[in-house]
N, C-alpha and C positions, 0 to 999 in steps of 0.2 A: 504493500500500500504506500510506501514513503515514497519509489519512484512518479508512480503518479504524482503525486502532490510536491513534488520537488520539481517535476516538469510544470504544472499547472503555476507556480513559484514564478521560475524562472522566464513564462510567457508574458505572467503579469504584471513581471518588472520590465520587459523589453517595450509594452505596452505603453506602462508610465511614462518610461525614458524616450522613447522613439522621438525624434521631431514631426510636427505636424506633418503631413504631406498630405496631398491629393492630386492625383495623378491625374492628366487628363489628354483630349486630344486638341490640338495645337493647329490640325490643318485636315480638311478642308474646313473654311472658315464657315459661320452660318448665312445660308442664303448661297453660298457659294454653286456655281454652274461647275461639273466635274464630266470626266468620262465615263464609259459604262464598267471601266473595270477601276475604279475609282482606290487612289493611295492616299494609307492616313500617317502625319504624322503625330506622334507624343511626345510628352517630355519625362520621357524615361529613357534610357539606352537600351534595356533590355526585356522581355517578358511577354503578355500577350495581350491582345485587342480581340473584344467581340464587339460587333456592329448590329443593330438591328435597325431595318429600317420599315418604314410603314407608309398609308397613304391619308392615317389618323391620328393625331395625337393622341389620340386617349389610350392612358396604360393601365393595369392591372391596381387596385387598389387594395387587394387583401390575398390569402393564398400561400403556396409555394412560390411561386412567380412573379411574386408581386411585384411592380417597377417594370418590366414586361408591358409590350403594348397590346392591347387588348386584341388588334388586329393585323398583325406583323405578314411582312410579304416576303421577308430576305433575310435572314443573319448570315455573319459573317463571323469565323474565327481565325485570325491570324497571330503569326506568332512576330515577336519585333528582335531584333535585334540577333538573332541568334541562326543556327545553320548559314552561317556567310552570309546573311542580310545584315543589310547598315542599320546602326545603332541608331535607334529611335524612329525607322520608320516601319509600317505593316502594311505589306504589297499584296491588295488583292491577289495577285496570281492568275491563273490558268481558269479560275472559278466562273461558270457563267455571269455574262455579265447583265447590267439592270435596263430594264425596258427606259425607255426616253420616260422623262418627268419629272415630278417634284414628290419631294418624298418628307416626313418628318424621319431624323434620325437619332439614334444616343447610343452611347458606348459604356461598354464596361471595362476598364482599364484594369493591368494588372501586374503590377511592378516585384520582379523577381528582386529588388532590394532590400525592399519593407513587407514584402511577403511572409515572413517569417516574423516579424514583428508584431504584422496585426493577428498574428494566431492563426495563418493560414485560411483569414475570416473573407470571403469574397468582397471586391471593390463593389459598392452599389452602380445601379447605371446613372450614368452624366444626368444635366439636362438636356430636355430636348432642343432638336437645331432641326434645320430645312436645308437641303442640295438640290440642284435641280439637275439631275441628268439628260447630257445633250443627245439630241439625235444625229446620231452619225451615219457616215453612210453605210450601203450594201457592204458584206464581205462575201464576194465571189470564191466559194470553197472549191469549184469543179465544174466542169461539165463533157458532157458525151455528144457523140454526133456521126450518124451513118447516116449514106442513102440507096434506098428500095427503087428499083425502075420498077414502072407502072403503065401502065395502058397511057400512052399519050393524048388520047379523043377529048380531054379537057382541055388540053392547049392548041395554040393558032397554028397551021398547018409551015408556018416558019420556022418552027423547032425539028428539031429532031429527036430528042426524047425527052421522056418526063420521068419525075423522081421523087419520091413521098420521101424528104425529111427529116427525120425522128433523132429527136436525143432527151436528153434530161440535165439539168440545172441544179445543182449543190449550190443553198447560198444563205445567209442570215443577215437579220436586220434589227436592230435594238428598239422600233415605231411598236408604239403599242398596236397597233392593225398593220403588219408588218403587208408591202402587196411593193411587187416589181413589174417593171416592163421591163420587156428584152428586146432588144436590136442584135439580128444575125446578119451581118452582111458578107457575103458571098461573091468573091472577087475572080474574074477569068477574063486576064488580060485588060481589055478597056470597060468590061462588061461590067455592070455592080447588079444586085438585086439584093432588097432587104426583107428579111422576113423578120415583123413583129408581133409579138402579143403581151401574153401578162401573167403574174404566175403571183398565188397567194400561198402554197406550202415550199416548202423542200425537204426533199428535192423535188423539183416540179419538171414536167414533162410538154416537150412542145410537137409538133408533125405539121410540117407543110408542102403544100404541092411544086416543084421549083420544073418548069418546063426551059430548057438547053441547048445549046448545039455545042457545048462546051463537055470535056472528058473530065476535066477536073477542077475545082477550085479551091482559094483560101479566103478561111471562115475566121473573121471575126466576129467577137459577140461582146456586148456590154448590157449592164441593168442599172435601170435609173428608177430609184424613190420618190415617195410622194414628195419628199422636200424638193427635188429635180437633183440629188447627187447623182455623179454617173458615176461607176465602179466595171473597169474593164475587164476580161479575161485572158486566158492564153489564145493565141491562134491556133487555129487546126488548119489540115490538107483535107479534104471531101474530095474523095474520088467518087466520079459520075459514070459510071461503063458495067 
């Protein structure tokens, strides 16, 4: 029995003696416009960051979770300073990132200095703040692209064949109604033809009718957002034969 009670001692003098502190985050500021994979900094060198963010202020007033937002859309756990990341900041990472918007946010900070101090006791969460995340453009992940020869009798008796189109489009967009148009254009010598439409999942799937007297072309393709970003892809070769 004396070990406990010599532990429980020794916390509650660490307790006494500690200096004040209250750890917090330092950046983004509030009201602040960020990206969607959005870095925070604090003023600790070392330890860890939870984020939660919401599109309510209202938090949890009683419970296990109290402090908690009653209606939360996202948390984030990051660690600061440690595995070769620089001291004092917590790098969203690789984590999906947040739909365009305005969010209410607060943190729970967690300093591996005074961690031991407070009895191992959890940092409550901050106050709340507001970020707006920007809408950025398309990210063009991929796409595919063959063509089918088909019965020519839809095209004008100046072609010489025809060729149903078909590929699919890999791509993401942070817009809360996320929807693309795509531009293919289809180059053979002085020749151009574009084939457009629109695509609201991905990967999304396109097929067009493209009538030729050409064996082969190069396809480029771009997608433009409802804000008018254009985001390019790779080129391809379309063989026509």
């Amino acid at each position: 029995m004396r070990l406990p009670a010599l532990a429980l001692a020794v916390v509650a003098w660490l307790l006494a003696t500690a200096p004040a502190y209250a750890a917090d985050v330092l950046s983004p500021a509030d009201g602040a416009t960020v990206p969607s994979r959005p870095d925070f900094l604090v003023d600790y060198t070392q330890g860890t960051l939870e984020v939660e963010l919401a599109h309510t202020p209202d938090v949890l007033t009683a419970g296990d979770q109290a402090g908690q937002f009653v209606e939360p859309v996202r948390m984030r756990f990051m660690l600061v300073g440690v595995g070769g990341q620089s001291p004092g900041v917590a790098l969203w990472g690789q984590s999906p990132g947040l739909t365009a918007g305005r969010y209410f946010w607060h943190a729970r900070p967690n300093d591996y200095a005074t961690e031991i101090a407070r009895g191992f006791v959890p940092y409550p969460w901050g106050s709340t703040r507001t970020l707006v995340v920007r809408d950025e453009p398309i990210v063009f992940e991929g796409w595919t692209l063959r063509a089918h020869r088909v019965a020519r009798s839809r095209c004008a008796k100046r072609f010489k064949a025809a060729f149903r189109v078909t590929g699919t489009i890999a791509w993401s967009d942070n817009a809360e109604h996320p929807k693309a148009g795509y531009a293919i254009t289809l180059r053979s010598g002085p020749t151009r033809a574009v084939l457009r439409g629109s695509l609201t999942t991905s990967p999304g799937g396109f097929s067009h009718l493209v009538c030729t007297n050409h064996t082969a072309a190069r396809a480029t393709v771009a997608l433009r957002d409802a804000a008018g970003q254009v985001t390019a892809g790779a080129a391809k070769q379309l063989r026509l034969t």
